[in-house]
C-alpha positions in Angstrom: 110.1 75.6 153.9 106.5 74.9 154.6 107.5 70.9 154.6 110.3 71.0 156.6 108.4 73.2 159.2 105.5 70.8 159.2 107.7 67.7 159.5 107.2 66.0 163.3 111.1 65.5 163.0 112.6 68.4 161.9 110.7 71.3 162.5 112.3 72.6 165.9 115.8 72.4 163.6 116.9 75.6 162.3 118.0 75.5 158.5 121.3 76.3 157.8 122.7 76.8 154.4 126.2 75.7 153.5 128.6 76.7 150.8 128.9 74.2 148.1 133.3 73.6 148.1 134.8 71.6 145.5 136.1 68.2 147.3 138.2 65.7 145.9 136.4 62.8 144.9 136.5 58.9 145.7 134.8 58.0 142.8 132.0 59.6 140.7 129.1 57.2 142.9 126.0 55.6 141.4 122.8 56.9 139.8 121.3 56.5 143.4 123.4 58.8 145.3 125.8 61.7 145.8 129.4 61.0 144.8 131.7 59.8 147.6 134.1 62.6 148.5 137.7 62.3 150.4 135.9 62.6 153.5 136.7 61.3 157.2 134.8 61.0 160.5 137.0 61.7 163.5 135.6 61.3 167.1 137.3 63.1 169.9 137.6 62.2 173.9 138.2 65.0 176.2 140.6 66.5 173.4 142.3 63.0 172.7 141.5 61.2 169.5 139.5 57.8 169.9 138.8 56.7 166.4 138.9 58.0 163.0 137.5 56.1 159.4 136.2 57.5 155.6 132.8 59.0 155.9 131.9 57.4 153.2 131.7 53.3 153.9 130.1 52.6 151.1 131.0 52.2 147.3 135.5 52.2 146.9 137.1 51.9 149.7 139.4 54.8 150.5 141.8 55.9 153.3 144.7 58.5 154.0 148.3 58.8 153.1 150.4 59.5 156.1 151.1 63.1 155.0 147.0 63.3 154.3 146.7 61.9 157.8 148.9 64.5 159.7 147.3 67.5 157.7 143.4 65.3 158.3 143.9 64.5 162.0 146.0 68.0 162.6 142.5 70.0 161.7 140.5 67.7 163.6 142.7 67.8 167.2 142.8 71.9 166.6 138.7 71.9 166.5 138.4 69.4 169.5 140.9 71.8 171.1 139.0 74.9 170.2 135.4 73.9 171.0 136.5 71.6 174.2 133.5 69.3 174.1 133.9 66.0 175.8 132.8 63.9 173.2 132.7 65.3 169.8 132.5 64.2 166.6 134.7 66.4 163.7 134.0 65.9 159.7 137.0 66.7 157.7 137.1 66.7 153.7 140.0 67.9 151.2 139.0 70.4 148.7 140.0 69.4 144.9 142.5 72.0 145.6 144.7 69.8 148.0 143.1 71.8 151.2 141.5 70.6 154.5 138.4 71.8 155.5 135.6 71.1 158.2 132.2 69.6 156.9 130.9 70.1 160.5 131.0 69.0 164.0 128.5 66.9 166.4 128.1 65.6 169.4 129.6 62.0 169.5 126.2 60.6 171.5 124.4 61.3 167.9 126.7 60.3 165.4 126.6 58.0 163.4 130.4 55.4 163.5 130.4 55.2 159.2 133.8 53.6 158.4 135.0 53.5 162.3 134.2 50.1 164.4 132.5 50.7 167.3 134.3 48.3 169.4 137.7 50.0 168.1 136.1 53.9 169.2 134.7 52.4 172.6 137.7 50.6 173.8 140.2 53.7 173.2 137.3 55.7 175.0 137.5 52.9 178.1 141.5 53.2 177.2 141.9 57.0 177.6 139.5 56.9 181.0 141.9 54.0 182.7 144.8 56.1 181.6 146.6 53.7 179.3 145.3 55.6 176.3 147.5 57.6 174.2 147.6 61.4 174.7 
């Protein structure tokens, strides 16, 4: 605690503690880092989806099912819905047990794009704006 409150980064951050869920892995990973779960970014435009990708880029590529996708995107639009941020970034995983959960939310300005291009997220941004988006 004394390191984290010293750092010149993080110091003003809270710590917050998370449960540790089972998710469904990608594959087990490498010596060097955590194991890939079946994880996806989704960014959110005034309530519309703009992009979506795995979390994970690295290591075995991975996407979703259309049934995964529904249940994936379906969680995501009820957050965006819920927390009505203009541009927000929502983490989805699946537990081992088949379930959909939230890893956590973020503004979009300070998220990283992972597996999403950011051409791809920027253009259905400009899209939505213009009105030719999809709603």
């Amino acid at each position: 605690m004394q390191a984290y409150a010293e750092d010149p980064i993080l110091h003003w951050q809270r710590v917050v503690c998370r449960e540790l869920r089972p998710l469904r892995r990608v594959e087990e990973g490498a010596p060097d880092r955590i194991p890939s779960s079946f994880e996806f970014r989704t960014f959110w435009w005034k309530g519309q989806l703009a992009a979506w990708g795995p979390y994970w880029w690295q290591g075995t590529p991975y996407t979703l099912t259309p049934e995964e996708q529904h249940e994936a995107l379906g969680l995501g639009r009820e957050v965006a819905r819920r927390l009505d941020v203009p541009f927000l970034v929502v983490d989805v995983a699946q537990e081992v047990s088949g379930r959909w959960i939230v890893i956590e939310c973020n503004d979009g300005q300070e998220s990283g794009y992972v597996g999403i291009s950011p051409f791809a997220l920027w253009r259905a941004i400009l899209d939505v704006e213009s009105g030719t988006g999809a709603s």
